[in-house]
Backbone bond lengths (Angstrom), bond angles and torsions (degrees), N, CA, C in turn:
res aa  C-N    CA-C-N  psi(-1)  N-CA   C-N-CA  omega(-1)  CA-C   N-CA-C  phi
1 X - - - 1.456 - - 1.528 109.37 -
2 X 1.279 113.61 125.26 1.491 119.74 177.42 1.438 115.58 -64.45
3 X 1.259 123.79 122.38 2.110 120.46 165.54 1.459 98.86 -107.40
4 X 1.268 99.04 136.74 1.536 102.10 150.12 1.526 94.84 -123.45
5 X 1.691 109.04 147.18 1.084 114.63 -177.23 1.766 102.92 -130.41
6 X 1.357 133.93 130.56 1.046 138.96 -175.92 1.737 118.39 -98.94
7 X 1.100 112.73 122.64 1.327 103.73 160.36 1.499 139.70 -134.18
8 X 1.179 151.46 -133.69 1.276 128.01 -172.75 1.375 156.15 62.82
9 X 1.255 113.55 -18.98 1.479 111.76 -173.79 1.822 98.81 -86.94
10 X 1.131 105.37 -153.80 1.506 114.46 -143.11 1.545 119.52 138.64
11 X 1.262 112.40 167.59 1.797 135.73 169.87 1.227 76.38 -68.21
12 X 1.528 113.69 147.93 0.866 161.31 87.48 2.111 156.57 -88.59
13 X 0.998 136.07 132.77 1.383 120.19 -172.36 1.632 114.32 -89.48
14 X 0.985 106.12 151.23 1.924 118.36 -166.36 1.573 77.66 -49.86
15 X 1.865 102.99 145.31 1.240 123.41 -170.92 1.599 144.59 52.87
16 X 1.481 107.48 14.69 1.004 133.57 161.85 1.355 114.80 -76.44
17 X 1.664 116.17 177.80 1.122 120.57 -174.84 1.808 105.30 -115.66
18 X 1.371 112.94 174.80 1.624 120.55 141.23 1.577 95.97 -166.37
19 X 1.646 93.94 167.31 1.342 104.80 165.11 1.820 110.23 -151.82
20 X 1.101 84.27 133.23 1.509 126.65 -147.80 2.079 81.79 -91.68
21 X 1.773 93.73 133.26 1.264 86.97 156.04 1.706 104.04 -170.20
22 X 1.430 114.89 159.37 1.561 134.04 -156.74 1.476 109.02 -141.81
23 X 1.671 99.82 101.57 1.497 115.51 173.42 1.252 100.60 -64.66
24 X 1.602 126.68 154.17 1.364 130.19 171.96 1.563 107.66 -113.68
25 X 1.320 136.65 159.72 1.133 128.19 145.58 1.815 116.34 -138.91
26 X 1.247 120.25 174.83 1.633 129.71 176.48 1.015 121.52 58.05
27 X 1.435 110.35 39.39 1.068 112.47 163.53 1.349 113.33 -165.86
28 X 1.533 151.03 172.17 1.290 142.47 -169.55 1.657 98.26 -95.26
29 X 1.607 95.25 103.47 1.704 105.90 -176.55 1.331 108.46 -77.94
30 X 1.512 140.53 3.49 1.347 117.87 176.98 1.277 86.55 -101.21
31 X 1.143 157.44 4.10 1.721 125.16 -156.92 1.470 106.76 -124.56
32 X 1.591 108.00 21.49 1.518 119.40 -178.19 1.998 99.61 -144.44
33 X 1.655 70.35 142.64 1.964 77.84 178.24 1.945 105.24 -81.27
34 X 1.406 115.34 162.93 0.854 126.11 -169.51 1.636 108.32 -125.92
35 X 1.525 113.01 146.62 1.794 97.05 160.10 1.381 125.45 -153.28
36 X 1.374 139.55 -169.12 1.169 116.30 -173.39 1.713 93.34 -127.89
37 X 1.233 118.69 162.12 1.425 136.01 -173.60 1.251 97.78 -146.18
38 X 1.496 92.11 171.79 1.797 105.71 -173.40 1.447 116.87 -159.91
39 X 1.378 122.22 143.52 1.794 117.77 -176.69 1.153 99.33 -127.85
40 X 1.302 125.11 142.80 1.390 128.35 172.77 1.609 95.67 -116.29
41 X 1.704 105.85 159.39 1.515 101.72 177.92 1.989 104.24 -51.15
42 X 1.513 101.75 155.88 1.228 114.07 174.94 1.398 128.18 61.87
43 X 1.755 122.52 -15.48 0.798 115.73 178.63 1.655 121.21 -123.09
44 X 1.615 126.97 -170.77 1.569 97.08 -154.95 1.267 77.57 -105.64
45 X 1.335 107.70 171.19 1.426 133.64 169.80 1.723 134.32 -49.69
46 X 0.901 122.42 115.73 1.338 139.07 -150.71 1.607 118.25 -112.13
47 X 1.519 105.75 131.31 1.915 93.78 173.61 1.459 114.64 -82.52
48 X 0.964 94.32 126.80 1.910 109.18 152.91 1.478 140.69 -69.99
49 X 1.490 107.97 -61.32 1.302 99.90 -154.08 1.721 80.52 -148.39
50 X 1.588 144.51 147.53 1.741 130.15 128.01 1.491 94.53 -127.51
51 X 1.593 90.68 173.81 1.172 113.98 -161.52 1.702 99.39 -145.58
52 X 1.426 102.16 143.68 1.944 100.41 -177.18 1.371 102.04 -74.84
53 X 1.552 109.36 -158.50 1.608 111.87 170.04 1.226 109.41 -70.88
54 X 1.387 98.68 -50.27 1.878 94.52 -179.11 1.666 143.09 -59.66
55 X 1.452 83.96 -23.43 1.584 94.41 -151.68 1.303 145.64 103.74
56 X 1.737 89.39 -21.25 1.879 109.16 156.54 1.443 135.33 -34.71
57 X 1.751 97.46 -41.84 1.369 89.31 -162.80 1.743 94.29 -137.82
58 X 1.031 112.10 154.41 1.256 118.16 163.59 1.378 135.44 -153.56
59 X 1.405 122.39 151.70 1.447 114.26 177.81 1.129 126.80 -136.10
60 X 1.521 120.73 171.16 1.244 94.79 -168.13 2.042 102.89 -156.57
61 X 1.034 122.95 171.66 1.184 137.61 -180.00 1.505 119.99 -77.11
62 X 1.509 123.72 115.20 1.306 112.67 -159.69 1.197 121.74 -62.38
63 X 1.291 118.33 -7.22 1.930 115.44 165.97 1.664 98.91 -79.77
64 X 1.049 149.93 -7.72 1.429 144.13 -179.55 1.361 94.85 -111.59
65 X 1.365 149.67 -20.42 1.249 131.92 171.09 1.508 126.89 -39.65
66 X 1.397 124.03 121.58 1.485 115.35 -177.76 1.722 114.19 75.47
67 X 1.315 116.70 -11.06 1.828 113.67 170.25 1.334 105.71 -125.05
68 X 1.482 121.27 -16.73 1.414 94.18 171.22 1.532 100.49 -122.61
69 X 1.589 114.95 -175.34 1.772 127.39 -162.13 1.386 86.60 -143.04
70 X 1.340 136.94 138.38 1.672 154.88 141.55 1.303 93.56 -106.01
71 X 1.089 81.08 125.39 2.325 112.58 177.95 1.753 101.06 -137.33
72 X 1.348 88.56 163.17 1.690 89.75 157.60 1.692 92.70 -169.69
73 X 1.502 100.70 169.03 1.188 127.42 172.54 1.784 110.23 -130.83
74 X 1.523 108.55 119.25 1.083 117.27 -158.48 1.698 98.34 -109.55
75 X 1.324 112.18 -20.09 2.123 83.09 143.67 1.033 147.58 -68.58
76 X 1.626 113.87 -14.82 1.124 126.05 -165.14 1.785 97.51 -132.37
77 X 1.652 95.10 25.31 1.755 92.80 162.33 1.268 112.90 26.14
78 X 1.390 115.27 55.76 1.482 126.00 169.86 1.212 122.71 -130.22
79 X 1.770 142.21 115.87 1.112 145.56 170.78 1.615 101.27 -81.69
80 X 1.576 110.08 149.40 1.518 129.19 158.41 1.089 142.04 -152.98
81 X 1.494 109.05 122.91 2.022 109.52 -168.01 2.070 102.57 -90.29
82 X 0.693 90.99 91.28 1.884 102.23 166.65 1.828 87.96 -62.84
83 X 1.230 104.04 114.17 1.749 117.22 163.45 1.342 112.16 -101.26
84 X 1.277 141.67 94.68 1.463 124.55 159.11 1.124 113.82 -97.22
85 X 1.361 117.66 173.33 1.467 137.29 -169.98 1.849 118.14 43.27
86 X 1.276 105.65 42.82 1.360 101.74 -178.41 1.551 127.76 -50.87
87 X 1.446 118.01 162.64 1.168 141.69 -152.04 1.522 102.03 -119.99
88 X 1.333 130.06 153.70 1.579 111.99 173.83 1.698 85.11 -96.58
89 X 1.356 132.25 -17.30 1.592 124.34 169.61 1.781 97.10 -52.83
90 X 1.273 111.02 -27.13 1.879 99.47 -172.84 1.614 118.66 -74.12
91 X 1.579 116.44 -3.11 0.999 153.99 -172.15 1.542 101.43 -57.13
92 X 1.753 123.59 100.44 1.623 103.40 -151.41 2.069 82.28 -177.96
93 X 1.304 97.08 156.94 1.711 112.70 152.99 0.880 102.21 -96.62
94 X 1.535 133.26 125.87 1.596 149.74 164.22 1.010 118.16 -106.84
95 X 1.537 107.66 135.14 1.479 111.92 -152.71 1.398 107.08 -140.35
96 X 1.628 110.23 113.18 1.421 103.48 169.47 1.301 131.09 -73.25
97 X 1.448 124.21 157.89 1.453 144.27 -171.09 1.304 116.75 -119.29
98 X 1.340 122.47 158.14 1.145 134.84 172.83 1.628 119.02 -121.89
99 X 1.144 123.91 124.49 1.781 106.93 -152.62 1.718 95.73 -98.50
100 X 1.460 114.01 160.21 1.421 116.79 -168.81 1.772 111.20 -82.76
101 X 0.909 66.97 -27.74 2.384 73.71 -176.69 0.997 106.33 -75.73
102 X 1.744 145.81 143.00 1.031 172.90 160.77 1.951 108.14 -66.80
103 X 1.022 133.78 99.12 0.736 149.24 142.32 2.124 99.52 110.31
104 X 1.694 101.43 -5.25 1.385 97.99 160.39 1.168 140.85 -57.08
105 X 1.870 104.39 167.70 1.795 105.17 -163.00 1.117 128.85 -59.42
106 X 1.194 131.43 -156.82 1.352 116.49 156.71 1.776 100.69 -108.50
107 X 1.309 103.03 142.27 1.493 145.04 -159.24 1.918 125.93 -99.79
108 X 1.071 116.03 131.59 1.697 86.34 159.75 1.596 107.65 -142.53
109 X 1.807 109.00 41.83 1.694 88.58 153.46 1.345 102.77 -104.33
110 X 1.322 129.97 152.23 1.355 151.07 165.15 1.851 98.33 -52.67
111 X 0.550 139.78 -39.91 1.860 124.46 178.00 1.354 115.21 -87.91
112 X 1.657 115.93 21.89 1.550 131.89 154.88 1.375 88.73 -77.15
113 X 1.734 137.47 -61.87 0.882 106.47 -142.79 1.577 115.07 -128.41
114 X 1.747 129.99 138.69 0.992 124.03 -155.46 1.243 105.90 -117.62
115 X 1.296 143.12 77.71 1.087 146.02 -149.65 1.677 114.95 160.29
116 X 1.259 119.01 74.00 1.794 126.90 174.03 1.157 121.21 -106.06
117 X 1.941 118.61 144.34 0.803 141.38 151.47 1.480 113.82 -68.40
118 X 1.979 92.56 155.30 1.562 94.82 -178.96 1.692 129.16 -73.15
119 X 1.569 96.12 -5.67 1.268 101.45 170.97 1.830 118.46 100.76
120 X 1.347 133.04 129.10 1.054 124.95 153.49 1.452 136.98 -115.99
121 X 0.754 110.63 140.42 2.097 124.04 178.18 1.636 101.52 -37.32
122 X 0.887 110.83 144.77 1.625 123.47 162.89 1.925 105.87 -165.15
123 X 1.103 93.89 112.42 1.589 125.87 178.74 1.229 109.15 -90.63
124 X 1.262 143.54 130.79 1.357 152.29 159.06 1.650 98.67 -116.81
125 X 1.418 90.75 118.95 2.101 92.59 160.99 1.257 109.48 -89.24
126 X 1.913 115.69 177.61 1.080 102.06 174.69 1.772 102.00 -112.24
């Protein structure tokens, strides 16, 4: 059975940082892309950040362009969103993914990937 487990978020104040990160397990975590999403109250869920198997390539959502980083480390089956300069618009549960294709790109519709974490809080004040 696949876990992704999320951790990191928190308060933060407008222009601060966090970095967000999601151990994987049960399954072979390098040979699948990964990504991050996000919900803010009331609204639907949104892409953030993917990342390939490797780490080669990545993409990302034009409100995260240039403030946030998707990395991973695939010995330690770990994805991570480095957030700087936050927004209280960044103000959201972010939720890592697990993408369905085997050695595919990185992605940002949500029915690439079948495999979620429960998600953590990240607060930005202003």
């Amino acid at each position: 059975q696949v876990q992704l487990v999320e951790s990191g978020g928190g308060l933060v104040q407008a222009g601060g940082s966090l970095r967000l990160s999601c151990a994987a397990s049960g399954r072979t975590f390098s040979r699948y892309p990964m990504g991050w999403f996000r919900q803010a109250p009331g609204k639907e869920r949104e892409f953030a950040a993917s990342i390939n198997w490797s780490g080669a390539m990545t993409y990302y959502a034009d409100s995260a362009k240039g403030r946030f980083t998707i990395s991973r480390d695939n010995d330690k089956n770990t994805v991570y969103l480095q957030m700087n300069s936050l927004k209280p618009e960044d103000t959201a549960v972010y939720y890592c993914a697990g993408g369905r294709t085997m050695y595919g790109p990185p992605i940002g519709r949500s029915s690439e990937y079948n495999f979620w974490g429960q998600g953590t809080q990240v607060t930005v004040s202003s």
